[in-house]
C-alpha positions in Angstrom: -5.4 -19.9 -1.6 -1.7 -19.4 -1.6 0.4 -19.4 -4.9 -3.5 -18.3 -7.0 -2.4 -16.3 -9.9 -4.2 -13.1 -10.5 -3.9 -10.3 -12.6 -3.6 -7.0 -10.9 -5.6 -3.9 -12.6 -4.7 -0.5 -11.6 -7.3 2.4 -12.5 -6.3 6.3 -12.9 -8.3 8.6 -10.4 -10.0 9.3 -14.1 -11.2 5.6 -14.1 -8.9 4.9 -17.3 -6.4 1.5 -16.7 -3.2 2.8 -15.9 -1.1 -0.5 -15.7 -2.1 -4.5 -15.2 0.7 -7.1 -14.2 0.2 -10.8 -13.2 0.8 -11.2 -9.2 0.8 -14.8 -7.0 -1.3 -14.8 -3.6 0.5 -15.1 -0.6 -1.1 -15.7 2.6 -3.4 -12.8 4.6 -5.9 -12.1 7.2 -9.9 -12.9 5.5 -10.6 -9.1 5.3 -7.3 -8.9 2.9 -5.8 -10.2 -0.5 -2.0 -10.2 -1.0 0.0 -11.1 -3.8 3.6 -11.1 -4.4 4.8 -9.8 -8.3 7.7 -8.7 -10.0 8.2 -4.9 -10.1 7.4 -5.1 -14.2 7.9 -0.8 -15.1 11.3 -0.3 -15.1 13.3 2.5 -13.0 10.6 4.8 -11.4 12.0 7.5 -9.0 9.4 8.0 -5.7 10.9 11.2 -4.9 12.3 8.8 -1.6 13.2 6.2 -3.1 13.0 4.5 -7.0 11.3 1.2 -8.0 13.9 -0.8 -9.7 14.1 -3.5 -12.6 13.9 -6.8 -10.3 12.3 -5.6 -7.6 9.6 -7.5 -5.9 6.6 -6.4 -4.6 4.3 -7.8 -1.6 0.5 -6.0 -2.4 -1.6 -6.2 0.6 -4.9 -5.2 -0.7 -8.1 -4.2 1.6 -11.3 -5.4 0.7 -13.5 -3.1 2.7 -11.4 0.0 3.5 -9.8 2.3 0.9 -6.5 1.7 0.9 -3.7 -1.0 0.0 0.5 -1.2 0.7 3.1 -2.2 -1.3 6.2 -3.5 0.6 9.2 -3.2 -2.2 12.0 -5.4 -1.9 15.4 -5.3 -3.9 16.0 -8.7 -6.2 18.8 -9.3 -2.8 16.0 -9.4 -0.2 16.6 -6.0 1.0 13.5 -4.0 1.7 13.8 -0.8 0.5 10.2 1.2 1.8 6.5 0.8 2.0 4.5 2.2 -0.4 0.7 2.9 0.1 -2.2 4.0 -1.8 -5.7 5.5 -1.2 -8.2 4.1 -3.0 -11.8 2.9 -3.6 -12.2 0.0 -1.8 -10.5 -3.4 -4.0 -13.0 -5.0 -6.3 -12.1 -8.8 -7.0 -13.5 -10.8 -9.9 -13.0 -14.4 -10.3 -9.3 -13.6 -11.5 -8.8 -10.0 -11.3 -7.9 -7.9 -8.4 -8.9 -4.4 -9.4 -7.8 -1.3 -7.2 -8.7 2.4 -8.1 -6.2 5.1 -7.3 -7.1 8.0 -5.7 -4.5 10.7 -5.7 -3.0 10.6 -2.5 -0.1 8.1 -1.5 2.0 7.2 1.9 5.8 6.6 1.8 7.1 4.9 4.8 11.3 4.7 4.4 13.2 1.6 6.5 13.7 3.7 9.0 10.3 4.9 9.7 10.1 7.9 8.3 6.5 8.9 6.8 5.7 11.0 3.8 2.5 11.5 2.8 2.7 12.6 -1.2 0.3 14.2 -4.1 -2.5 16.0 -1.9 -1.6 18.7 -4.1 -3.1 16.8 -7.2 -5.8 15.8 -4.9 -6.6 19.2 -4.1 -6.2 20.7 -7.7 -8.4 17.5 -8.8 -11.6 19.9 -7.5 -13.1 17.2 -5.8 -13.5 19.1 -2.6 -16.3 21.1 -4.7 -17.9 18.5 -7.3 -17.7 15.6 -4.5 -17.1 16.7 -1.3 -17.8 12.8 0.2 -15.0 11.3 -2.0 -12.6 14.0 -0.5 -13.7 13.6 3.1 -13.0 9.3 2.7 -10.1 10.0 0.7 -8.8 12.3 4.0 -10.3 9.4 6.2 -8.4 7.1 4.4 -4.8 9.0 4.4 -5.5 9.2 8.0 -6.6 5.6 8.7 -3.0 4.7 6.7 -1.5 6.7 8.9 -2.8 5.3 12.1 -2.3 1.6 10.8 1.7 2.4 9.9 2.0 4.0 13.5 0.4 0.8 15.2 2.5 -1.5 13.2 -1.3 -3.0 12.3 -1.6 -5.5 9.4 0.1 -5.2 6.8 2.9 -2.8 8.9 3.4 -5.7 10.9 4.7 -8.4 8.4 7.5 -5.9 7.4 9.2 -4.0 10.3 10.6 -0.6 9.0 13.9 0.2 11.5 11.7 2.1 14.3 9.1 -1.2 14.4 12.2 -3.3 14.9 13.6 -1.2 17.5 10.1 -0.5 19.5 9.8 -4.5 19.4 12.9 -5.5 20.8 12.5 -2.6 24.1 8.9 -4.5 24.2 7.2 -1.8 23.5 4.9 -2.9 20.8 3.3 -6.7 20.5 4.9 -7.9 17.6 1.6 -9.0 16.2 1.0 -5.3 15.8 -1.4 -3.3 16.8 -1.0 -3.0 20.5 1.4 -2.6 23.3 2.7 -5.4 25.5 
């Protein structure tokens, strides 16, 4: 249902509502939502890069795994880096999209380079003793990120960082993602 407005709800790893922002669906596989909205919070530095007033964001959003990506683009079309979340998997109402953060976030720069950020809050959180589970998917999930950005799977492969690019034009990846020609 391309150009469906939603309203995006972000929840704290407390379960409070951290931020909500209107967002427009673009297209995506069944087993995903994406939307397209403008970056709304002003200048927000990401240690490797900063959201900026005018940026626009494409939110791909799983609905059965525990994770979703943010591809940021200037206002000029220039992308500037991926960012990722782990999360509980997306819950979507008849107009909200509804995604619980969970502490631990992937960085992935244009030129391919990977941080993974804030296992230190994850690990001062405590939730390795009061619910061992959630910190075993929330690892699962950092790790299934991780495997998805090195495959180039959907989303990785609508955006191509510089090292995507590169692999697909020595035919070393299928530029579907996810595999190798």
């Amino acid at each position: 249902m391309d150009g469906r407005e939603w309203r995006v709800v972000k929840v704290r790893p407390d379960g409070s509502v951290a931020t909500s922002y209107s967002a427009v669906e673009i297209p995506s596989p069944e087993e995903w939502i994406a939307v397209e909205a403008p970056w709304v919070h002003g200048h927000v530095d990401i240690i490797h890069f900063a959201f900026q007033p005018g940026d626009v964001l494409r939110e791909y959003f799983a609905l059965n795994r525990p994770l979703n990506a943010f591809a940021t683009f200037r206002a000029s079309g220039e992308f500037v880096a991926w960012y990722c979340n782990v999360t509980h998997p997306t819950a979507v109402s008849e107009s909200e999209i509804v995604w619980h953060d969970l502490f631990v976030d992937v960085v992935v720069l244009p030129d391919g380079t990977v941080f993974v950020l804030d296992e230190d809050e994850l690990e001062q959180s405590g939730i390795a003793n009061t619910d061992p589970e959630l910190q075993a998917m929330i690892l699962n999930a950092r790790d299934e990120l991780l495997a998805l950005i090195e495959t180039h799977a959907y989303p990785f492969s609508e955006i191509c960082t510089a090292e995507s690019a590169a692999q697909r034009r020595a035919g070393s990846r299928d530029p579907r993602g996810g595999g190798t020609s």
